[in-house]
matplotlib code that plots the C-alpha trace (Angstrom):
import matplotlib.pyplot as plt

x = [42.3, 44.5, 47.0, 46.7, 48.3, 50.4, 52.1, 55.5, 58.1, 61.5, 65.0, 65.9, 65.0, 62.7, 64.3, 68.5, 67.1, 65.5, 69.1, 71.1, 69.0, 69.8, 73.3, 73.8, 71.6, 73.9, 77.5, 76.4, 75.3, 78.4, 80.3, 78.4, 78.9, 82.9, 83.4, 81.3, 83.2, 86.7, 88.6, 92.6, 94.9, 97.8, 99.0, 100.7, 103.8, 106.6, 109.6, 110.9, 111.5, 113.7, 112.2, 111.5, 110.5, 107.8, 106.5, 102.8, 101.2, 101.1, 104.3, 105.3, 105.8, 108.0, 110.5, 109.9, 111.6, 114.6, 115.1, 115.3, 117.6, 119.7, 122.8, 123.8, 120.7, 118.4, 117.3, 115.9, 113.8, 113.0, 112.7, 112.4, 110.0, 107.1, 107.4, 107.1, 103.7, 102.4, 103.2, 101.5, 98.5, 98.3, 98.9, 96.0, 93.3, 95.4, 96.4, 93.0, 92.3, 94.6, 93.7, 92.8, 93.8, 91.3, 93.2, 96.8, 95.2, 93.4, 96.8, 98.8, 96.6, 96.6, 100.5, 101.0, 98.3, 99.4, 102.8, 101.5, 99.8, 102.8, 105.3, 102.9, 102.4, 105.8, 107.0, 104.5, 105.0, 109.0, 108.6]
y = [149.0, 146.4, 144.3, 141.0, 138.2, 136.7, 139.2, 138.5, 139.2, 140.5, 138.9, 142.9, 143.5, 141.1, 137.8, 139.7, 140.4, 137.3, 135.5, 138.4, 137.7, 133.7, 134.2, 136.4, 134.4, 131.3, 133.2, 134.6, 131.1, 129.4, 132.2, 132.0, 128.3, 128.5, 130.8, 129.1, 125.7, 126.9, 123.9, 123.5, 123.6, 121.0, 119.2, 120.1, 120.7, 119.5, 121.8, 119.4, 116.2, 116.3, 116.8, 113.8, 114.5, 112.2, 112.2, 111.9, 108.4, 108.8, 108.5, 106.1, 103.4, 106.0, 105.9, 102.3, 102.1, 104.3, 102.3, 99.0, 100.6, 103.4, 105.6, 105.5, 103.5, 106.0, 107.7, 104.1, 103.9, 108.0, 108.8, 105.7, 103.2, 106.2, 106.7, 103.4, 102.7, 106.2, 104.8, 101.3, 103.2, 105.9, 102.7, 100.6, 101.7, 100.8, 97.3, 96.3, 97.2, 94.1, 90.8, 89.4, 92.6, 93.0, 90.5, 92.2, 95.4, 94.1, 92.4, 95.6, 97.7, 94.5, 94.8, 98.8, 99.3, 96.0, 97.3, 100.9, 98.7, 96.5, 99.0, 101.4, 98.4, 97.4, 101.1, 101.6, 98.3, 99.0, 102.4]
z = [206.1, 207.7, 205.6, 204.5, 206.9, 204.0, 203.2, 201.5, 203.8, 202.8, 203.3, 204.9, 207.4, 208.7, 208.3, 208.8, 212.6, 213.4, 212.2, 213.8, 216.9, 217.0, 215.6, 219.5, 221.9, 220.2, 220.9, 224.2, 225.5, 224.1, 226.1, 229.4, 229.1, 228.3, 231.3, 233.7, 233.3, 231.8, 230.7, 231.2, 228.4, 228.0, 230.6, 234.7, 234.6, 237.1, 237.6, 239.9, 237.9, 234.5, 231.3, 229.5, 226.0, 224.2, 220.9, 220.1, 219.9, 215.9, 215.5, 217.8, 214.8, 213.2, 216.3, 216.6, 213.3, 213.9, 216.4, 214.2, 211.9, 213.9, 212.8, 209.4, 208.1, 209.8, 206.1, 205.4, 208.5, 208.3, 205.3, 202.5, 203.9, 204.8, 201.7, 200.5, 203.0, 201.5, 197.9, 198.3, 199.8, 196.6, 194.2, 196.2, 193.5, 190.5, 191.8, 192.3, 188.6, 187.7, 187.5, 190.4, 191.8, 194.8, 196.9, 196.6, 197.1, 200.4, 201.1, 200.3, 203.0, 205.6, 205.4, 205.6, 208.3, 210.4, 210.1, 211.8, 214.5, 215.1, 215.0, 217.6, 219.5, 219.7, 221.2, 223.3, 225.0, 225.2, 227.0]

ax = plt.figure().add_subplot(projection="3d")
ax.plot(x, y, z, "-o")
ax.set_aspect("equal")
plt.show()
């Protein structure tokens, strides 16, 4: 006698080699496709022009502000105001809580963010 259609089917092995299966058709096709169009790391380089370093784009407002406040004052610019933008942004959710507290909180973030944006502006329009 046959069995039954419905029968129960268990996790091993029936449904470990059907996932096992898709888990390798998955890695093999993500392979074939990696080597068949390979894509370049970083960028060319040119041993015949000087080296120029360059910082990334996030933290061009940093530079920017070393170079508002350069030599002795540079702690200030590096070190003090970051850490006053990060502590207006951690103190955001208990300014709002005060009276009329919504506004200076929306006021705090419009300051610390349009002073990224300016400052990131402002160097990459310089260089």
């Amino acid at each position: 006698m046959s069995e039954p259609e419905d029968k129960e089917r268990s996790f091993y092995p029936d449904y470990l080699i059907e996932v096992l299966t898709v888990i390798t058709v998955v890695v093999v096709c993500t392979v074939v496709v990696a080597l068949m169009f390979p894509k370049e790391l970083g960028r060319e380089i040119n041993f015949t022009t000087p080296f120029k370093p360059t910082s990334e784009w996030y933290f061009y407002w940093l530079f920017e502000l070393l170079r508002y406040f350069p030599g002795g004052s540079a702690f200030f610019s590096a070190v003090v105001l970051p850490l006053a933008f990060a502590g207006t942004l951690i103190m955001v959710p208990f300014i709002s809580k005060l009276k009329n507290g919504r506004p200076k909180a929306v006021a705090a973030i419009g300051i610390v963010y349009g002073s990224f944006i300016l400052f990131t502006l402002l160097s990459v329009l310089t260089h």
